[in-house]
C-alpha positions in Angstrom: -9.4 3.2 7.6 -11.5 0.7 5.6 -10.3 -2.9 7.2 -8.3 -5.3 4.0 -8.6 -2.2 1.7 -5.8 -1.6 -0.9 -4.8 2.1 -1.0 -2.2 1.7 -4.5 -0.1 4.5 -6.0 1.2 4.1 -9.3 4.0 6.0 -10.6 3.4 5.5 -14.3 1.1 4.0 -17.1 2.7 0.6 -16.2 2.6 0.6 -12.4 -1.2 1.9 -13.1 -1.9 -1.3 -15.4 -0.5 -3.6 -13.1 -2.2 -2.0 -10.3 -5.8 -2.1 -11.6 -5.0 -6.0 -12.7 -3.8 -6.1 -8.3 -7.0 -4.3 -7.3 -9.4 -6.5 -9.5 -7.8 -9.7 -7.9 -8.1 -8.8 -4.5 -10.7 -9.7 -2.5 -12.1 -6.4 -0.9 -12.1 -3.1 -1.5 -9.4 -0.7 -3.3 -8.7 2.3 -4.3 -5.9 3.6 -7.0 -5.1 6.9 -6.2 -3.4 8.8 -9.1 -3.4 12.9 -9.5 -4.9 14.7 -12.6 -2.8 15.2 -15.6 -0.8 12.9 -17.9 1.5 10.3 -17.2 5.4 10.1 -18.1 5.1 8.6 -20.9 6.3 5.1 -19.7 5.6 1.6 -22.0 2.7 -0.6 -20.9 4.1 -4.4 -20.3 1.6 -6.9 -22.5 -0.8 -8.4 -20.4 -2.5 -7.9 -16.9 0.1 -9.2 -14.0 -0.7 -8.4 -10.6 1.9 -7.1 -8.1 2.6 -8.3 -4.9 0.6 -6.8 -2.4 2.2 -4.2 0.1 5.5 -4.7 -1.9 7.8 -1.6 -2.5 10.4 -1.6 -4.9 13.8 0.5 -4.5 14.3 2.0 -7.4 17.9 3.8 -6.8 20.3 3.2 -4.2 22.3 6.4 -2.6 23.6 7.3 1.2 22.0 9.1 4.2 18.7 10.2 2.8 15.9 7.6 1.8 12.7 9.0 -0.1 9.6 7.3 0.0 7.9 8.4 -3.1 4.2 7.9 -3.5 3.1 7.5 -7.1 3.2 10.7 -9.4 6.3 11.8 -7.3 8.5 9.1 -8.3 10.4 11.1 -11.2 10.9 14.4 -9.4 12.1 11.9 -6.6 14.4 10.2 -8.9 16.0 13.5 -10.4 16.6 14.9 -7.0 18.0 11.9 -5.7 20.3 12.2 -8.7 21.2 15.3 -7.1 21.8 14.3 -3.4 23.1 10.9 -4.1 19.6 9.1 -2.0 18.0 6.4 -2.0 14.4 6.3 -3.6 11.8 3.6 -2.8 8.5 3.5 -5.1 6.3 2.7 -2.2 2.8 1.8 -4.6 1.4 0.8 -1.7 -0.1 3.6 1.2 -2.2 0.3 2.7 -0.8 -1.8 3.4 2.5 0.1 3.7 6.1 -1.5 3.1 7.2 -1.8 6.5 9.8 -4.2 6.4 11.3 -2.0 3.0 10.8 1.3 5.3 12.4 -0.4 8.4 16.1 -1.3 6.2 15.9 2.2 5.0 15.9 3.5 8.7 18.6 1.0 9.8 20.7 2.0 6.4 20.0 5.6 6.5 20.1 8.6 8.3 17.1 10.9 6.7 13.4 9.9 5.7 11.7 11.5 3.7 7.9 11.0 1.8 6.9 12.8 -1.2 3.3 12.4 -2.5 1.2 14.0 -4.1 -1.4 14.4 -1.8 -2.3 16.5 1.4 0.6 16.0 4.0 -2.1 15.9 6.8 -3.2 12.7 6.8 -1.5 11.2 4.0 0.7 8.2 3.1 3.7 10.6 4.9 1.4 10.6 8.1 1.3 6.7 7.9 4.9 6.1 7.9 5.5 8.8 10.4 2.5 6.3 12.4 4.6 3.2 11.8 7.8 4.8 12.6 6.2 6.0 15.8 4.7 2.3 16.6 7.7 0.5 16.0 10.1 3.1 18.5 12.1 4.2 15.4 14.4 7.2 16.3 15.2 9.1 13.0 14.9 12.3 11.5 11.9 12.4 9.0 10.7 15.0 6.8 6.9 15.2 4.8 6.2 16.6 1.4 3.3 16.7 -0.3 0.1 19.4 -1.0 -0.7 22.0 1.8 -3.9 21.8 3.7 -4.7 25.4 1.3 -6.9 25.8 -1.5 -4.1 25.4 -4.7 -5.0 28.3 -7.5 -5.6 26.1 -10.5 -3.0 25.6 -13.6 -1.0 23.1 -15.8 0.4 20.3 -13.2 3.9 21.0 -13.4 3.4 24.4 -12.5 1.6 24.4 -9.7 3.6 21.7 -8.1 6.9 23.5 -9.0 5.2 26.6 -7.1 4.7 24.6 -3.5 8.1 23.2 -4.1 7.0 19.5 -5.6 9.5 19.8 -8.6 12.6 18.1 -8.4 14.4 21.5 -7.5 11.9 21.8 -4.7 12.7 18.6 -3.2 16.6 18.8 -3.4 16.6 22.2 -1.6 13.8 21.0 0.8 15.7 18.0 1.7 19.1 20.1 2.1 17.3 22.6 4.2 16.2 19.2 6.8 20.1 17.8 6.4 21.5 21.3 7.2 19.1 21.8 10.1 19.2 18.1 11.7 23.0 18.2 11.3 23.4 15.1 9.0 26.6 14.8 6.8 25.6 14.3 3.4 28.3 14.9 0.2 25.3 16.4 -1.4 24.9 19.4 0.4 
């Protein structure tokens, strides 16, 4: 709640490179908030480029459900989108959030959901669910992300598989919100 500070989430070795070079250039205070563990694997780009602040970046197109992923959860995102045909937005940015990106995937879609690795209470899924609010959108939204419990430790994908943060885990949780709101999807 820190006024002009930069809350980034990087998905990957590159996004975390290009978000340090954004968080050195600002001018105030940031934080780059990435989980424990090892990255995908993904190619650094040469050189230190910047991104533009509070910019999100659709990474697949799809129908009815849009995920916002936060950071780590990009690639489970992306392999249960696969499944479901969605939509999946790389947000990067918890503050300042996307709003303009999040307000064509309301308008285009008929599901919301936020994935992050993080505690859903008052996480980057809380924000949105905040800007939805503020700006009198009326959709359907659903939150994933750590439970507000003490997690027994283990290797990453493990424990995140076991509270339903593996791509299996998000396809069924998603299907579960489609099924229960009423939404036609092919995917389910």
């Amino acid at each position: 709640c820190i006024p002009n500070m930069l809350v980034m989430t990087p998905s990957d070795e590159d996004e975390t490179q290009k978000l340090l070079s954004t968080a050195y250039q600002h001018k105030g205070p940031s934080a780059v908030r990435y989980p424990r563990g090892k990255g995908p694997g993904k190619e650094i780009e040469p050189g230190l480029n910047p991104v533009e602040i509070g910019k999100a970046v659709i990474r697949r197109r799809g129908k009815s459900v849009a995920i916002l992923a936060f950071g780590s959860m990009l690639a489970p995102a992306m392999e249960a989108a696969d499944k479901l045909d969605a939509t999946v937005v790389d947000m990067r940015f918890v503050k300042p959030l996307d709003e303009e990106t999040i307000g064509n995937m309301v308008t285009e879609h008929q599901l919301i959901v936020t994935i992050e690795e993080n505690s859903v209470k008052g996480g980057a899924g809380s924000a949105v669910n905040e800007f939805l609010l503020a700006s009198n959108y009326q959709i359907p939204v659903l939150s994933l992300g750590l439970p507000d419990d003490f997690l027994e430790q283990g290797k990453v994908p493990d424990m995140l598989a076991k509270i339903g943060l593996d791509s299996d885990g998000i396809a069924t949780a998603i299907r579960k919100k489609l099924k229960d709101c009423k939404i036609q999807s092919e995917a389910v």
